[in-house]
Each structure stands twice: as C-alpha cells, then as structure tokens.
C-alpha positions in Angstrom: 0.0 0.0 0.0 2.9 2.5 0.6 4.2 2.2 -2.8 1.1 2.9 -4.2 0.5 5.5 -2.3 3.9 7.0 -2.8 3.6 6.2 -6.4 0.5 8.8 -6.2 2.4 11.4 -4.3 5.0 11.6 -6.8 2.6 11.2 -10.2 1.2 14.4 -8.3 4.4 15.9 -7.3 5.5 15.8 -11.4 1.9 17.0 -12.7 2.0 19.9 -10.5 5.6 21.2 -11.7 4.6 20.8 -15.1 1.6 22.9 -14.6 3.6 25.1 -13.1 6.6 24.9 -16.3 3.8 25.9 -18.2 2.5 28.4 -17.0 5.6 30.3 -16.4 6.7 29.9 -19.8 3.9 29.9 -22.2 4.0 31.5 -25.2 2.4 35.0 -24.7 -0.6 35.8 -27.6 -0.8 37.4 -30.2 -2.8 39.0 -29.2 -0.9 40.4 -26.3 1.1 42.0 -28.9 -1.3 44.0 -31.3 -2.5 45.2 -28.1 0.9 46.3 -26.6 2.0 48.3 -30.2 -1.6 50.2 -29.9 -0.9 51.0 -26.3 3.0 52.2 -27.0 1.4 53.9 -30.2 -1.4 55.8 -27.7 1.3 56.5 -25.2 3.9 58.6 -27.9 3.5 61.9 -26.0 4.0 64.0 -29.7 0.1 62.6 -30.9 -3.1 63.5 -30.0 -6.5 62.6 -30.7 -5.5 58.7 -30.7 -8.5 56.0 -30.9 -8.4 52.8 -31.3 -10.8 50.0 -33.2 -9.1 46.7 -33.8 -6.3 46.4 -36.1 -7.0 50.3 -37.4 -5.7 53.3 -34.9 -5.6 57.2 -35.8 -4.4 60.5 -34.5 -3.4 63.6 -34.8 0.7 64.6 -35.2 3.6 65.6 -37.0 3.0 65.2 -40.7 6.0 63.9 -42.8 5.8 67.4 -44.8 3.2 69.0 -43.4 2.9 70.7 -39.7 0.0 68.4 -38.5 -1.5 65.4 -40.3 -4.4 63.1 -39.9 -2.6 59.8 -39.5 -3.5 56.1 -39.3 -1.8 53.0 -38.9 -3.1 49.2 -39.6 -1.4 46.3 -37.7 -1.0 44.2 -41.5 0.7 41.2 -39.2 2.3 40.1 -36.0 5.0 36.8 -35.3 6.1 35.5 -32.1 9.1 34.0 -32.5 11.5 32.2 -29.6 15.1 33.9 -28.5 17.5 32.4 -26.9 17.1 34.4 -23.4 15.8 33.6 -20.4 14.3 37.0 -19.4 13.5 37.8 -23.0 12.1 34.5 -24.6 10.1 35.6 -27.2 10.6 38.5 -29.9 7.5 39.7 -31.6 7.7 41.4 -34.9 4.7 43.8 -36.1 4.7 44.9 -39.5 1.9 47.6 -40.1 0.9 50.3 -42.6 1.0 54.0 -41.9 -1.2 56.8 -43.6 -0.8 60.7 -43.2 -3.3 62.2 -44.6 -4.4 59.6 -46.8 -1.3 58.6 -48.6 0.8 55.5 -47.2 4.5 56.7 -45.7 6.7 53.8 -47.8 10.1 52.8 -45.4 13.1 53.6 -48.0 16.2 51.9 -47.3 17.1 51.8 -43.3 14.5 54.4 -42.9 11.0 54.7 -42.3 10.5 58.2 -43.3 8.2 58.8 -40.4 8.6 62.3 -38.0 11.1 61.5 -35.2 8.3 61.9 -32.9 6.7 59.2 -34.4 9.6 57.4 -33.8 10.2 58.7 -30.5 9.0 55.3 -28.6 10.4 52.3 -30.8 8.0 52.0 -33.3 7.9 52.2 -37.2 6.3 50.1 -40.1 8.6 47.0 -39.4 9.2 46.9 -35.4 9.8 44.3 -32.5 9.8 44.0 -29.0 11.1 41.4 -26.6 8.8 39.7 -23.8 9.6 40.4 -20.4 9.1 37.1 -18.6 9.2 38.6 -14.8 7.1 41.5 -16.1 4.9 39.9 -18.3 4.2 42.3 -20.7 6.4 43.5 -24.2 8.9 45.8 -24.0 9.6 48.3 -27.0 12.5 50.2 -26.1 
C-alpha cells in the first residue's frame, strides 16, 4: 500500500511542476502583442486625438511634410518567434501600414521616413519587441 501510495504522491508531485513549467513559460498571444504596439502607439506623448478600433488606430501629429496630419496606422501582421534568453524569450515582430493624410509613408532603405516623434518610442512600419518574462508584458525600447 505505501508504494502505491507513494507512487501517487510523486505522479502528483510531477503533474504539479509541469503545470507550473507551463505556465511560467507559455507563449504570450498574439494578441498580447497588437495590443501592446496600440498602447506604445497611444502612449507617444508627440500625438493626439489617438482612438483605437481593432487592427486600425488614428491620431493627430507631425506630418512627414506638413505641420500636423491626420494619421493612421493598420497592424497588416504580427509573429512571435522564440530567443534564446531567459528574461527575454520571445521576440514579436509587427509589421503595419501607416497613412498621413491619406497617402501610405513607404520605409526607404534603413529608414521609415516617419517624424522622429513618431519614432520617439520604438515604433515604425517593421518593429519588435522582446517579452519580459518577470514583467509579463512586451517591452519596445
């Protein structure tokens, strides 16, 4: 009876710390990450006027030649993809479309060709952030 018993305790013992395994490293979703680029994107202190519905998000800033433009940006597609850190396990990669004024701002070379204040928090048309496993939560910068 005590082996089967102890045979119990440990089948427990191993279900539990896999549980646990899991849960501290799961994959975050994707979620997780359209909704952390619209959040830095809201946060950028040089726009205004920012709402958000979905994938779609508009504001008020900088134009590229103009003083102030009527902007939006589309999330076209997100990827979570493993990296070989610990405190960092997962790079996310969020390639979206941006509109001042109507017309699409096209990246050219190593630049995106949007206002530096655009810029001024880590984000562009082609953009990543790391997950911060203690956090929880993507960091941009």
């Amino acid at each position: 009876m005590r082996t089967r018993c102890s045979h119990v305790v440990v089948l427990v013992f191993a279900l539990a710390a896999a549980l646990v395994t899991s849960a501290c490293s799961s994959k975050p979703g994707d979620d997780t990450l359209r909704d952390s680029f619209a959040q830095q994107l809201g946060s950028n202190r040089f726009l205004k006027d920012f709402t958000r519905n979905g994938d779609e998000m508009t504001f008020t800033a900088e134009g590229v030649d103009t003083e102030e433009a009527q902007w939006r940006v589309h999330i076209d597609s997100t990827s979570i993809d493993e990296n070989n850190s610990e405190t960092q396990p997962y790079k996310g990669t969020v390639k979206s479309s941006w509109f001042a004024n109507g017309q699409q701002v096209l990246p050219r070379g190593g630049s995106s060709n949007l206002p530096i204040g655009l810029q001024s928090n880590g984000l562009s048309q082609d953009c990543w952030a790391f997950w911060e496993a203690e956090k929880k939560a993507w960091s941009w910068e």
